[in-house]
C-alpha positions as a printed Julia matrix, in Angstrom:
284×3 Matrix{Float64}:
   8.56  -86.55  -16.71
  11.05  -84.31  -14.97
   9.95  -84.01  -11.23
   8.36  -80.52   -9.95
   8.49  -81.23   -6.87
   9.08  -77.67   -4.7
   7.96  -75.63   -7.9
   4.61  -74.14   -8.86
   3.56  -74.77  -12.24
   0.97  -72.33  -14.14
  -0.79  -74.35  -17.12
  -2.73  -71.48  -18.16
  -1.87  -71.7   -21.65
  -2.43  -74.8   -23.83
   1.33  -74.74  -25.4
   3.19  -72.81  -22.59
   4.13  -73.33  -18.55
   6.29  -71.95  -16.32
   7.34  -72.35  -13.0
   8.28  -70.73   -9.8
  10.39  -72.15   -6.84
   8.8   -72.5    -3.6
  10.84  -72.08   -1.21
   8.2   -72.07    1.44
   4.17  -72.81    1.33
   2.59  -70.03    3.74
  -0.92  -70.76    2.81
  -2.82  -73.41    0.98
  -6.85  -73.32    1.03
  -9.68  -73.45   -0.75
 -12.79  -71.62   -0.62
 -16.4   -72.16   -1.81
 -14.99  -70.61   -5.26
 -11.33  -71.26   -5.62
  -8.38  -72.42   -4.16
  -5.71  -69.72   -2.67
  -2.42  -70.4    -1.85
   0.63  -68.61   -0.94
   4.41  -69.24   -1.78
   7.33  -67.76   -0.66
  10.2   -67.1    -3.63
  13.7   -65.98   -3.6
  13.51  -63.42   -6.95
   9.61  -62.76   -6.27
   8.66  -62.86   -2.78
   5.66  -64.14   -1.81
   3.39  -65.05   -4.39
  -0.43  -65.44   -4.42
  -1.95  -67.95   -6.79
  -5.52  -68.56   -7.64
  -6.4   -72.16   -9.03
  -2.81  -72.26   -9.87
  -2.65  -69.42  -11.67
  -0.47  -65.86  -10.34
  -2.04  -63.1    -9.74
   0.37  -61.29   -8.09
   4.05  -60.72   -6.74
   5.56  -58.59   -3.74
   8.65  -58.34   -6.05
   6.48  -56.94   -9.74
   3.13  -56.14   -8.77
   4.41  -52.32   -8.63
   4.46  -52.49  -12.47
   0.51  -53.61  -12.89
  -0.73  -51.7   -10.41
   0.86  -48.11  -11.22
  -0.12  -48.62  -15.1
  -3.82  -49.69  -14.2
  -4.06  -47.13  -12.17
  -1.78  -44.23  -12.66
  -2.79  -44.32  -16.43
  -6.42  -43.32  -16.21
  -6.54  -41.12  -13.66
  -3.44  -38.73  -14.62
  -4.97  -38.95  -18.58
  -8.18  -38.34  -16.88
  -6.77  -35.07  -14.48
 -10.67  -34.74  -12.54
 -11.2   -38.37  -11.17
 -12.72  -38.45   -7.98
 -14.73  -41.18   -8.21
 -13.05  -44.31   -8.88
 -14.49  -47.59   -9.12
 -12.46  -51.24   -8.81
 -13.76  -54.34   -9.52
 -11.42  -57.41   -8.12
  -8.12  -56.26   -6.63
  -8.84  -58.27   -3.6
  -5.29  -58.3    -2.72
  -5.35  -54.45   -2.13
  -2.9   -53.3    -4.14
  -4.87  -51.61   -6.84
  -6.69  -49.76   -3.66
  -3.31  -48.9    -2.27
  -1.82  -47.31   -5.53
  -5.37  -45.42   -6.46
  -5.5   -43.81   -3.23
  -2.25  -42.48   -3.44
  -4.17  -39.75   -5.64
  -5.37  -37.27   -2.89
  -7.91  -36.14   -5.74
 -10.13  -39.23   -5.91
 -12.61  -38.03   -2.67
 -14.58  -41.7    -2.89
 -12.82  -45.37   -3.96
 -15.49  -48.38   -4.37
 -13.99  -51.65   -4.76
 -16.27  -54.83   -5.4
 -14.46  -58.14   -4.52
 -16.6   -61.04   -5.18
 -14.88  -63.0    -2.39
 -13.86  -61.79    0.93
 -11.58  -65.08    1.89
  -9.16  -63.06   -0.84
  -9.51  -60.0     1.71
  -8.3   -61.33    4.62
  -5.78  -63.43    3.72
  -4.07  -61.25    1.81
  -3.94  -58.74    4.71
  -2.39  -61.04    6.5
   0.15  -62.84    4.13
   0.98  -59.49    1.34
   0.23  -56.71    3.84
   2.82  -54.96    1.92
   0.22  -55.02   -1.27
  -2.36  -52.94    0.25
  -0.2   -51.17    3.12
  -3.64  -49.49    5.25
  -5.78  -49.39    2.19
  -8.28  -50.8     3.83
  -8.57  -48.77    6.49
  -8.52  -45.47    4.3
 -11.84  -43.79    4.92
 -12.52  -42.99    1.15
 -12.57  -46.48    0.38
 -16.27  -48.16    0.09
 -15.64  -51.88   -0.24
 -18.39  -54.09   -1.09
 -18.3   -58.15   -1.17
 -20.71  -59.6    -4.39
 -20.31  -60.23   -7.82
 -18.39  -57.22  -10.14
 -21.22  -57.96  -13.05
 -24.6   -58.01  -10.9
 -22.77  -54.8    -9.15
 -22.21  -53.02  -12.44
 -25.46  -53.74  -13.69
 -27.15  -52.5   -10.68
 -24.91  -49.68  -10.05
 -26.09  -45.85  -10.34
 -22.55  -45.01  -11.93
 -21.12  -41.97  -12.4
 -17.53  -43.37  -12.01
 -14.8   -41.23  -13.55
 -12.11  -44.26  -14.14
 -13.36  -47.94  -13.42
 -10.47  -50.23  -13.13
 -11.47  -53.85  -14.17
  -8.31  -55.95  -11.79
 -10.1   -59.39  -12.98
  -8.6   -63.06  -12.51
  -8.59  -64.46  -16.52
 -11.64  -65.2   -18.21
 -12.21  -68.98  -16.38
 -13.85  -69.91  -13.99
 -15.68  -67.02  -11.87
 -13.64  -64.53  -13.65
 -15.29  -65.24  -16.82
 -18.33  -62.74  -16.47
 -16.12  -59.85  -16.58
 -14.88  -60.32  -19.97
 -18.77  -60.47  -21.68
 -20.26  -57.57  -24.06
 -23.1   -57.35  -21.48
 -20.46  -56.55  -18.87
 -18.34  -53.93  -20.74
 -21.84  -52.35  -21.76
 -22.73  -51.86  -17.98
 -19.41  -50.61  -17.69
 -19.8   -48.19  -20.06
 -23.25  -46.87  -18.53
 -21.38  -46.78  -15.24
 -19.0   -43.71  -16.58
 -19.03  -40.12  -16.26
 -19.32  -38.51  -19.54
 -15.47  -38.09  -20.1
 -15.4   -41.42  -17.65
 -12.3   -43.79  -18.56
 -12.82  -48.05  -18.23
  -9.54  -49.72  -18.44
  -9.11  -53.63  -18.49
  -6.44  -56.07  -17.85
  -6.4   -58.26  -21.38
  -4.03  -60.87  -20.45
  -0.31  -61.35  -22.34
  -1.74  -60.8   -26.74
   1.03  -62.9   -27.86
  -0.49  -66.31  -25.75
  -4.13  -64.77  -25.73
  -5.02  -63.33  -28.73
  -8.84  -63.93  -28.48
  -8.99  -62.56  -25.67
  -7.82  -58.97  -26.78
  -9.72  -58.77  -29.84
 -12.88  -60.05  -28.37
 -12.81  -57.22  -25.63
 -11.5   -54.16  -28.6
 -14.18  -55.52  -30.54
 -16.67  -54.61  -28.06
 -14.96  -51.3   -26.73
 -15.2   -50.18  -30.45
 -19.0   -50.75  -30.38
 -19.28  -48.71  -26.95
 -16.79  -45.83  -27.06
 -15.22  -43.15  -29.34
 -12.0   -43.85  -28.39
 -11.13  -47.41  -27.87
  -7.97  -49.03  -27.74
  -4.89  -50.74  -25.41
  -2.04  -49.67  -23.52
   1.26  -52.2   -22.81
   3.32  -52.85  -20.12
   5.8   -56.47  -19.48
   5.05  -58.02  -15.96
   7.63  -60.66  -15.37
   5.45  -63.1   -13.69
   2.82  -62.9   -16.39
   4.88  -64.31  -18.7
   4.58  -64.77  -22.43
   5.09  -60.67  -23.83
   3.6   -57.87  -22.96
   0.83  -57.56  -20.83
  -2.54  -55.46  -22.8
  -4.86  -53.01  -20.75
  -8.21  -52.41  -22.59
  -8.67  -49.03  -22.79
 -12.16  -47.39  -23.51
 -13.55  -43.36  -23.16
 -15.83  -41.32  -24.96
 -13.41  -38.25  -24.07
  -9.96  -37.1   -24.84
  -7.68  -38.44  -22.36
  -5.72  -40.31  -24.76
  -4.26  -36.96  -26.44
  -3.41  -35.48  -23.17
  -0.16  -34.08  -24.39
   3.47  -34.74  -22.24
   3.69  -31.42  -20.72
   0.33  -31.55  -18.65
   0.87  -35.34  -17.76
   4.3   -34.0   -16.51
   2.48  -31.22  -14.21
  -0.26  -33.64  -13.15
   2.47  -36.15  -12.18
   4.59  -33.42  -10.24
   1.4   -32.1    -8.3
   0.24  -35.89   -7.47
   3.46  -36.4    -5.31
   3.59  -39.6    -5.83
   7.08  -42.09   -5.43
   6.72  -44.48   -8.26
   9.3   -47.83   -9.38
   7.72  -48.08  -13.18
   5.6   -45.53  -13.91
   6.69  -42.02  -15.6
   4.26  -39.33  -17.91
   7.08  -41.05  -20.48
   6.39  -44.26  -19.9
   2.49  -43.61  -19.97
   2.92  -42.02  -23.3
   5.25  -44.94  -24.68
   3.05  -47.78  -23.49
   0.33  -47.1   -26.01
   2.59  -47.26  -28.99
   1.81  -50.85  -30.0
   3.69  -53.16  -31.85
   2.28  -54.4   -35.46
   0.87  -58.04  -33.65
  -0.9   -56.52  -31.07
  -2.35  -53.87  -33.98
  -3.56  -56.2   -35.88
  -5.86  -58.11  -32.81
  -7.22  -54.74  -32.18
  -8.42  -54.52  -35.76
């Protein structure tokens, strides 16, 4: 076997690995619910993994976040109330409060260890997010929260770990169903569905259930280096008419947000929900 040693290895997948070069170990712990570590790389920065898995990169996490985020709530053009569940690195917080619009951000992280150590080893991912005064952030689990929830949300951003482990939940029909009641009327859900090509299943399982609960259910695509294997799928589920928002008003709602982005345009939101025939074809 060829030796590893100094590289982190993702077995995710059954037939595919890869690997990234550590060229330091900042942080290595476990917690009541998974194990956290932190590694310092040369192309990526620092790099937090969960059970051995990434979850996110100083050097491509711009790419997730602004298309999770920047999607919904410039197709939406009203959100004030966002709602994230996960995210615990603070980067999702950082990039949806960037929109001056949203008044009130809740964000339900199921563990806090994730909080504070990634405040103090990717600062740089949520850069004072946490200390922005619209943001309510609540410690329990994302499905008892959504169940329990009064709603009203206008864009609920699902930033979930894969379906193992305690991530698992979040990827149910009961969940997505909660979701749903958790929406405004013209309320938009959106969902990271792992890389199609690798996790198949996983896509059509979660568009088979959006096309139960909405009128207008689908995915949008955007390539994350670090998540290797293709394109990365967001589930994307409304009962309004976001999706049609034409290039012209996604082009003034851009202008008037002010906001500095490194991947996302009103171009490159149009473009990333032209699919390819594969992914088509697992969305049924």
């Amino acid at each position: 076997m060829t030796d590893m040693t100094g590289w982190s290895v993702e077995r995710l997948h059954d037939d595919h690995a890869q690997a990234l070069r550590e060229a330091r170990v900042l942080y290595d712990s476990e917690t009541e619910r998974q194990r956290l570590r932190v590694i310092e790389n040369p192309t990526f920065g620092r790099i937090l993994t969960l059970d051995g898995v990434v979850q996110t990169t100083e050097g491509d996490n711009f790419i997730y976040h602004e298309m999770m985020a920047h999607v919904p709530i410039l197709a939406h053009g009203d959100a004030r109330r966002v709602l994230i569940v996960g995210g615990g690195d603070g980067g999702m917080a950082k990039t949806v409060l960037q929109h001056q619009s949203v008044r009130q951000l809740t964000m339900v992280e199921i563990d806090a260890g994730v909080i504070e150590f990634s405040k103090e080893y990717l600062p740089g991912l949520s850069d004072g997010a946490f200390d922005d005064p619209r943001l309510e952030l609540v410690i329990a689990d994302g499905a008892d929260f959504m169940r329990e929830t009064e709603g009203g949300y206008d864009v609920i951003i699902v930033d979930s770990t894969d379906p193992v482990g305690p991530g698992e939940v979040l990827f149910t029909d009961h969940f997505y169903g909660h979701a749903r009641n958790a929406l405004s009327p013209a309320g938009i859900l959106v969902t990271q569905n792992g890389v199609p090509f690798l996790q198949g299943d996983e896509l059509s399982n979660t568009m088979r259930a959006f096309r139960a609960l909405f009128r207008d259910a689908g995915c949008y695509i955007a390539t994350i280096p670090t998540y290797s294997g293709g394109p990365m799928a967001f589930g994307w589920g409304t009962d309004g008419k976001a999706r049609q928002t034409d290039l012209a008003t996604l082009q003034d709602r851009f202008k008037a947000a002010g906001i500095a982005t490194d991947h996302y345009t009103p171009e490159v939101h149009q473009g990333a929900f032209a699919l390819p025939p594969y992914i088509s074809r697992l969305i049924g």
